[in-house]
C-alpha positions as CSV (number, residue, x, y, z in Angstrom):
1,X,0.0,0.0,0.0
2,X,3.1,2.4,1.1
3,X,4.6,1.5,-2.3
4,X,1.7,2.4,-4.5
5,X,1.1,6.1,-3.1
6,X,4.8,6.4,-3.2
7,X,4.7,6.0,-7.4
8,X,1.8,7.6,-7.2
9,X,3.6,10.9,-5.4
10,X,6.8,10.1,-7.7
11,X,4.7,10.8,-10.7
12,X,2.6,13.6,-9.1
13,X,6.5,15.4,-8.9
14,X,6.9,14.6,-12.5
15,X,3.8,15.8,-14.1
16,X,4.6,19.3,-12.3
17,X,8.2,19.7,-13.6
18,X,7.2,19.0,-16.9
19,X,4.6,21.9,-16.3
20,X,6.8,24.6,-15.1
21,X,9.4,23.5,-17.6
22,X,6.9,24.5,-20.6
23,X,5.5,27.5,-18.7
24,X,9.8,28.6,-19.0
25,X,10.0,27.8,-22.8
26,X,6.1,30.2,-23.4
27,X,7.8,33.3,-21.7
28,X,10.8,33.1,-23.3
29,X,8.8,32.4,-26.6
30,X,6.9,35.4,-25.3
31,X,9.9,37.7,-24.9
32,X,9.2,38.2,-20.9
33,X,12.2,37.0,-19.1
34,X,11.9,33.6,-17.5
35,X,11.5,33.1,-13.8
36,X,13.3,30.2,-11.8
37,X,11.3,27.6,-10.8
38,X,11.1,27.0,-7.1
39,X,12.6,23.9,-5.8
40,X,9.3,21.2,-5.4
41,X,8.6,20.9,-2.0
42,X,9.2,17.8,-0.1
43,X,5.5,15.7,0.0
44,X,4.9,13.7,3.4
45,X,2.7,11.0,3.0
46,X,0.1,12.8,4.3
47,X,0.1,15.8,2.1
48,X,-1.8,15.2,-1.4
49,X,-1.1,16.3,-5.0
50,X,-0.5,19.9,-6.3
51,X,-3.3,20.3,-9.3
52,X,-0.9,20.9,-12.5
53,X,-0.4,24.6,-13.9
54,X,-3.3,25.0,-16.6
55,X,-1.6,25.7,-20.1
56,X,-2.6,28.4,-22.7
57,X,-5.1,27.4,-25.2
58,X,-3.2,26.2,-28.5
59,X,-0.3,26.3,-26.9
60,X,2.4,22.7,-26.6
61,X,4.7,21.4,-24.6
62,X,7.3,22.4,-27.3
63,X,6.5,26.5,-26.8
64,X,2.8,27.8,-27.2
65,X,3.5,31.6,-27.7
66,X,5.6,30.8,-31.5
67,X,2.5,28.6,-32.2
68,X,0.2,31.6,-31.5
69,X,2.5,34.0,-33.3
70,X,2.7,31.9,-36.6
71,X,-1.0,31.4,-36.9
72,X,-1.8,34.8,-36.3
73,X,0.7,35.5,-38.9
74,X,-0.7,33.1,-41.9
75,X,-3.7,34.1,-40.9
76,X,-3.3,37.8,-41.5
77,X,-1.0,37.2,-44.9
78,X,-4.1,35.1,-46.3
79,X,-6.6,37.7,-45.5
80,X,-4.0,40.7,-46.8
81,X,-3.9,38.9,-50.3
82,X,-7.7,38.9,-49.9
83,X,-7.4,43.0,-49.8
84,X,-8.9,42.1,-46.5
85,X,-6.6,45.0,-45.0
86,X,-9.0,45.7,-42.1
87,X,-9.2,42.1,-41.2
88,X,-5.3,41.3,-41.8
89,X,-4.0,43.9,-39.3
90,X,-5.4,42.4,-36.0
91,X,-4.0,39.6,-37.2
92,X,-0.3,41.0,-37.8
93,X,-0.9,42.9,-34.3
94,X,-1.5,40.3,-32.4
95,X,1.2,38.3,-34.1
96,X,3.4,41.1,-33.4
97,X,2.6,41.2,-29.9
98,X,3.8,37.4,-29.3
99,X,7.0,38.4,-31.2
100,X,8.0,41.4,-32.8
101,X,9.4,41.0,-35.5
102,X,10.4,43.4,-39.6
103,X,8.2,40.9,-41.3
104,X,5.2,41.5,-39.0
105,X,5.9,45.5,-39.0
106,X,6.3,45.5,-42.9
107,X,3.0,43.7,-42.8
108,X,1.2,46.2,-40.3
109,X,2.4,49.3,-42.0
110,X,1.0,48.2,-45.6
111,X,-2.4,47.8,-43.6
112,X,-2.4,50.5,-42.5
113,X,-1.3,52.4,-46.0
114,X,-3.8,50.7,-48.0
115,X,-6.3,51.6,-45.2
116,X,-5.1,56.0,-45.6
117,X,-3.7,55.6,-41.8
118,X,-0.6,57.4,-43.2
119,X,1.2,58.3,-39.3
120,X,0.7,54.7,-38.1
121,X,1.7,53.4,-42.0
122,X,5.3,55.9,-41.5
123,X,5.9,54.6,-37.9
124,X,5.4,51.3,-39.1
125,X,7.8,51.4,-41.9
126,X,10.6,52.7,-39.7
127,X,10.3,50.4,-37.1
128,X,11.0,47.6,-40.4
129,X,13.6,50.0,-41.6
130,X,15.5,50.1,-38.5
131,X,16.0,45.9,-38.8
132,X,15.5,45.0,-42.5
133,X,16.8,41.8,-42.7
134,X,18.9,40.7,-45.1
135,X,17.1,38.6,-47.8
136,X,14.7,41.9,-47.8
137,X,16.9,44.6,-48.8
138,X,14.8,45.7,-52.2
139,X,11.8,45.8,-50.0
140,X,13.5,47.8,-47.4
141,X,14.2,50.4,-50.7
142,X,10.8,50.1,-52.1
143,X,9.3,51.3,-48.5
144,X,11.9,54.0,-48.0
145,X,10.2,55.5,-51.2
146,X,7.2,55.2,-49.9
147,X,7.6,57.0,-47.0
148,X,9.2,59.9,-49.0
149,X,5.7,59.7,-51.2
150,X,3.7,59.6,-47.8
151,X,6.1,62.5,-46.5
152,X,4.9,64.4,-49.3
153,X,1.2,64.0,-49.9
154,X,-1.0,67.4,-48.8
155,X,-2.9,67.1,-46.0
156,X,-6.9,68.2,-46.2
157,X,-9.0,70.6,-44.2
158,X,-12.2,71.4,-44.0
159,X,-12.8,74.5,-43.1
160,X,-16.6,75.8,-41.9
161,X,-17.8,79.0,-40.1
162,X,-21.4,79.8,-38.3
163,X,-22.9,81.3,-39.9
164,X,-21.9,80.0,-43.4
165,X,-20.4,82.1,-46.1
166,X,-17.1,83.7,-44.3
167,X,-14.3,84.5,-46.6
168,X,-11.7,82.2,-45.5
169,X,-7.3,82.8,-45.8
170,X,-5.1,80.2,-45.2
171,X,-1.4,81.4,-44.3
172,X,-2.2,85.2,-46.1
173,X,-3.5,83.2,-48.9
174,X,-7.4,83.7,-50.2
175,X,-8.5,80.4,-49.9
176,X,-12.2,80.6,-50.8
177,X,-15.7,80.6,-48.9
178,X,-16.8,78.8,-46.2
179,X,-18.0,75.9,-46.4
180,X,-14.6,74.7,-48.3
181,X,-12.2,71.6,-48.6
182,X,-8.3,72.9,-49.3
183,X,-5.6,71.2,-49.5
184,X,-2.1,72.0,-47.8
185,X,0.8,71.1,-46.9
186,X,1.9,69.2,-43.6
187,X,2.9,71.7,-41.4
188,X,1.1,74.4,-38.9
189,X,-1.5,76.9,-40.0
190,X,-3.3,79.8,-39.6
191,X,-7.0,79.7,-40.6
192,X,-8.4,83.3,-40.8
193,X,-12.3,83.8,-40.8
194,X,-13.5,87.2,-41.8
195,X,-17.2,88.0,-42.5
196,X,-19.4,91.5,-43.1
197,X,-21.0,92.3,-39.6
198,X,-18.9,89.6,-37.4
199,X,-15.6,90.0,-35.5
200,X,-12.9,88.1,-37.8
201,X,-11.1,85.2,-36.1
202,X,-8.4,83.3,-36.2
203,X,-7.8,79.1,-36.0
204,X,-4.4,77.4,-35.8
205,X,-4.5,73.5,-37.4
206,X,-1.4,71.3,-37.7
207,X,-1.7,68.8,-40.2
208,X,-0.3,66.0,-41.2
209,X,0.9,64.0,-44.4
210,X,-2.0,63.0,-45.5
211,X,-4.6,63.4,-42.9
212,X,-7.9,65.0,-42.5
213,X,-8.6,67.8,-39.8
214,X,-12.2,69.3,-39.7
215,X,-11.9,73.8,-39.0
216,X,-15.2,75.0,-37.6
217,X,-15.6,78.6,-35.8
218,X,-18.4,80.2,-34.6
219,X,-18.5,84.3,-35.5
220,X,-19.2,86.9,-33.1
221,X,-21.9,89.8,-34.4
222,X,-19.9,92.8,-33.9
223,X,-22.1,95.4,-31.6
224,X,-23.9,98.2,-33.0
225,X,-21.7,101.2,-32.8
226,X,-23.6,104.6,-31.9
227,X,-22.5,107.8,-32.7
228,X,-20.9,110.2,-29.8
229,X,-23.1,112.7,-29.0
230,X,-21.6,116.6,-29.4
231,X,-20.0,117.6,-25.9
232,X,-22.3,119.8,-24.3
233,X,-20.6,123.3,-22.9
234,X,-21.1,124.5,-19.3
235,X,-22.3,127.5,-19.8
236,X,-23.3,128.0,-23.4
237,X,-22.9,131.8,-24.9
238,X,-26.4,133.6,-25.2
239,X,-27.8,134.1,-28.6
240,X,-26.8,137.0,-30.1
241,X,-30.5,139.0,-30.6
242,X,-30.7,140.0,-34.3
243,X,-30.9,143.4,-35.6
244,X,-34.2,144.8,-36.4
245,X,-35.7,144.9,-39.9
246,X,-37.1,148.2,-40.9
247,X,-39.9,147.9,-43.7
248,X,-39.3,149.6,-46.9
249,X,-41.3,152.4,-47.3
250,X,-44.0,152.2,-50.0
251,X,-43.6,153.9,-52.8
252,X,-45.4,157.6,-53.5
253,X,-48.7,157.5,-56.3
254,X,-46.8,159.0,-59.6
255,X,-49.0,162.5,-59.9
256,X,-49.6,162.8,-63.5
257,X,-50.3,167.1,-63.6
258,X,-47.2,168.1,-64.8
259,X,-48.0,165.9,-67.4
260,X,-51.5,167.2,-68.3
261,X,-50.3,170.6,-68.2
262,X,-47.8,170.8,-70.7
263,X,-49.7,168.5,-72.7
264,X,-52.3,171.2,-72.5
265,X,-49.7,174.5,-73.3
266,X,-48.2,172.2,-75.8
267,X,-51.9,171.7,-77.7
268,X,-52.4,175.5,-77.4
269,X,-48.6,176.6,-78.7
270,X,-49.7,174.2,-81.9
271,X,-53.4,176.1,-82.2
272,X,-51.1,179.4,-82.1
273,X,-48.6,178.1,-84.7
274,X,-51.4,176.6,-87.0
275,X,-53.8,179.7,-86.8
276,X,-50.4,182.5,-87.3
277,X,-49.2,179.6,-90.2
278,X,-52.4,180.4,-91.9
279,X,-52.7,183.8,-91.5
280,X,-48.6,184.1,-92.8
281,X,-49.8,182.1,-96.1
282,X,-52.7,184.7,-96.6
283,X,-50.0,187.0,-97.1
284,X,-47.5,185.2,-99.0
285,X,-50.9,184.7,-101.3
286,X,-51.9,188.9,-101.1
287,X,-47.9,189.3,-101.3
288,X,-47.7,186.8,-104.4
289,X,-51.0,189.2,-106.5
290,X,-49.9,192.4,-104.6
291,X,-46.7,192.8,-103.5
292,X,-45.9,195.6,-101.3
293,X,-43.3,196.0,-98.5
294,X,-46.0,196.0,-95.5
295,X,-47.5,192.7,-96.7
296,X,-43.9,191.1,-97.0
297,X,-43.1,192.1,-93.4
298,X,-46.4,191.3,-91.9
299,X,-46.0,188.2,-93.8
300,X,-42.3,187.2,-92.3
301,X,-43.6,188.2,-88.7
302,X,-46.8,186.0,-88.8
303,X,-44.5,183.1,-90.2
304,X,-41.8,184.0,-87.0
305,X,-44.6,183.7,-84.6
306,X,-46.3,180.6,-85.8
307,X,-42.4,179.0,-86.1
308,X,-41.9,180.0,-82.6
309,X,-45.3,178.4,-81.7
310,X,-44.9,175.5,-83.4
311,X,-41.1,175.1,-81.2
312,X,-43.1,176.1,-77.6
313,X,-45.4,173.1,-78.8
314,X,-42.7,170.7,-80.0
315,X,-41.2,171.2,-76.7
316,X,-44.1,171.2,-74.3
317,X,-45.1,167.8,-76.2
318,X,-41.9,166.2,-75.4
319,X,-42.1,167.4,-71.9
320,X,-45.1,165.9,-71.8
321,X,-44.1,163.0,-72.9
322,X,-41.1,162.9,-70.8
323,X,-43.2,163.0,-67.4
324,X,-46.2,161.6,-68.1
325,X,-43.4,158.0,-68.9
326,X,-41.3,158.5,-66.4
327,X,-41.6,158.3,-62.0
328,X,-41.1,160.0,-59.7
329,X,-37.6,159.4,-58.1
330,X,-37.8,157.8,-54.9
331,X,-36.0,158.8,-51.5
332,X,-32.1,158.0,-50.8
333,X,-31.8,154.2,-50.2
334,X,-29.3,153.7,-47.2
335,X,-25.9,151.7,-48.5
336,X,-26.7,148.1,-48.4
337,X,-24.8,146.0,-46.1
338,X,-23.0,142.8,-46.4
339,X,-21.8,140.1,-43.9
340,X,-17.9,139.9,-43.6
341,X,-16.3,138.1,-46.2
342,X,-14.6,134.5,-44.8
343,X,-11.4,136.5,-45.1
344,X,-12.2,138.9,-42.4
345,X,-11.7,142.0,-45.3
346,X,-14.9,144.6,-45.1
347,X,-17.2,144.2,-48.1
348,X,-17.8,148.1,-49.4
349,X,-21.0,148.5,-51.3
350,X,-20.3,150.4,-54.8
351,X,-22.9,153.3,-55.7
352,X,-24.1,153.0,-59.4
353,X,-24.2,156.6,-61.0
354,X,-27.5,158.2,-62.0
355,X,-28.1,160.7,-64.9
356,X,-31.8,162.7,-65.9
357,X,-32.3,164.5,-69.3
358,X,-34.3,167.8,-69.1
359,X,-35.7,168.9,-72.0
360,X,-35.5,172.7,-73.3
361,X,-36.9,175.0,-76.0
362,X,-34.8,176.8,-78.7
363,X,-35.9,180.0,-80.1
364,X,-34.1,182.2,-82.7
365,X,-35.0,185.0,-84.8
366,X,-35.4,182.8,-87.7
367,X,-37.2,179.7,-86.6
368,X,-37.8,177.4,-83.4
369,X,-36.9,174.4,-82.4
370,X,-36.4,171.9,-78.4
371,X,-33.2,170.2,-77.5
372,X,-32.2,168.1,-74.2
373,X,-29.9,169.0,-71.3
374,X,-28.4,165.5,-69.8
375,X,-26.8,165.9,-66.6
376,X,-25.1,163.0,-64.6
């Protein structure tokens, strides 16, 4: 009875070195560094069995975690050549994550390439790069091309405002209306927003190769500016009261007597002349059948009156004339005045000249006649 749960214990002690001896080779398949097992502790017969150490699923007594790692790995290449790149980088990930290695980096960059993840796609690449092994040295060139390519692409921003329609500059540069897509180079940049009746603003954005950032700002209304109101003096200068307007006066009735009256004495002078006329051509005619020297002179004297008539009569008629067309002149008219000129120099008021014509009678021995006296 002793014997058989001795080989019973013997083999207990067995199956538990063989267990901690695998769980050694998983972490060091595993890259974690490998602790020492503990020396088995002495069993009494009384004591029982230690359960074994449960194993990984998949894994073997020959290493698990390389198992792991290689299946993940085929399984990712078959679901790569699939164009499956969404479903192929879990795999190479968790592939990787057992054992990092180029090939599985290589694999995980081109996922992510084909997938537009440029950053992780350049990180990626390096970390192949920075181990290429040797049988993969024209890959290791074709990939540092590709990250000069990557490097290189113009990264996209989309650029909105609220409301809509601000005109948008990129670096200085007009680069359209909000909403817009523009492309730029990797780098920082300055986003301005300017739009009639808001406060322009201004949005930094660093971009990278190939990515896709989203610019939104919100505009402020700018406030409604009143005008400033005149400053208002403390005591403010009376009004200066303003000069008094005298009416004009209205002008005097134009008498018309002095017309009427030589009218009149210019009528009679012409009754005078025409009757003295006749009576000087009675005796040119008595003069003409008899001529004697006292019908000549009586003649010549009647002719000399109705001459001198007819020159009162002329006269008088123009005088007539004269007043009954004109007026009367009206009283002095004080100098008009005239606000000072803007250069401070006294504005003089020029008098305009007057002139009157008087009419007059002319009487010689021989005849008659009226002239006109004009006086300025």
């Amino acid at each position: 009875m002793r014997q058989a749960i001795g080989r019973k214990l013997t083999m207990g002690a067995a199956v538990a070195v063989l267990v901690l001896g695998a769980n050694a080779q998983n972490a060091a398949a595993q890259g974690k560094p490998t602790t020492p097992a503990k020396p088995p502790t002495p069993v009494t017969s009384a004591a029982p069995a230690k359960p074994a150490t449960p194993v990984k699923p998949g894994a073997t007594a020959a290493g698990g975690g390389a198992a792991d790692a290689k299946a993940h790995y085929q399984a990712g290449e078959a679901k790569f050549k699939a164009n499956d790149y969404a479903g192929a980088l879990p795999e190479f990930q968790a592939a990787d994550a057992f054992k990092s290695t180029p090939q599985s980096q290589r694999y995980i960059g081109m996922c992510q390439d084909n997938l537009g993840h440029y950053t992780d796609a350049v990180a990626a690449y390096n970390n192949f790069l920075a181990a290429v092994p040797p049988k993969m040295v024209k890959e290791g060139d074709d990939l540092k091309k590709r990250v000069d390519t990557i490097k290189a692409m113009p990264g996209k921003l989309h650029v909105d405002s609220t409301p809509p329609g601000a005109t948008v500059t990129i670096d200085g540069k007009p680069s359209g209306v909000a909403p817009t897509d523009v492309d730029v180079p990797p780098g920082k940049h300055t986003i301005h927003f300017d739009l009639a009746g808001y406060v322009a603003s201004d949005k930094d954005a660093d971009v990278t190769f190939g990515g896709k950032q989203d610019v939104k700002v919100e505009l402020t209304a700018k406030p409604v500016e009143t005008p400033p109101f005149p400053p208002i003096a403390a005591n403010p200068p009376a009004p200066t009261p303003a000069a008094p307007v005298t009416p004009p006066e209205p002008p005097k009735a134009h008498s018309m007597v002095p017309a009427i009256v030589t009218g009149s004495l210019a009528v009679v002078a012409a009754g005078v002349g025409a009757v003295f006329g006749i009576l000087a051509l009675g005796d040119k005619s008595t003069y003409d059948t008899t001529p004697t020297a006292g019908t000549a002179d009586s003649g010549e004297n009647k002719a000399l009156i109705a001459d001198m008539a007819f020159g009162v009569a002329i006269t008088l008629g123009v005088t007539s004339a004269v007043l009954f067309f004109s007026k009367d002149d009206d009283a002095p008219k004080p100098a008009a005045s005239f606000p000072p000129s803007p250069d401070k120099r006294p504005v003089v008021a020029h008098k305009v000249k007057s002139f009157s014509i008087t009419p007059a009678p002319i009487v010689s021995p021989h005849g008659g006649g009226v002239g006109a006296l004009l006086r300025f």
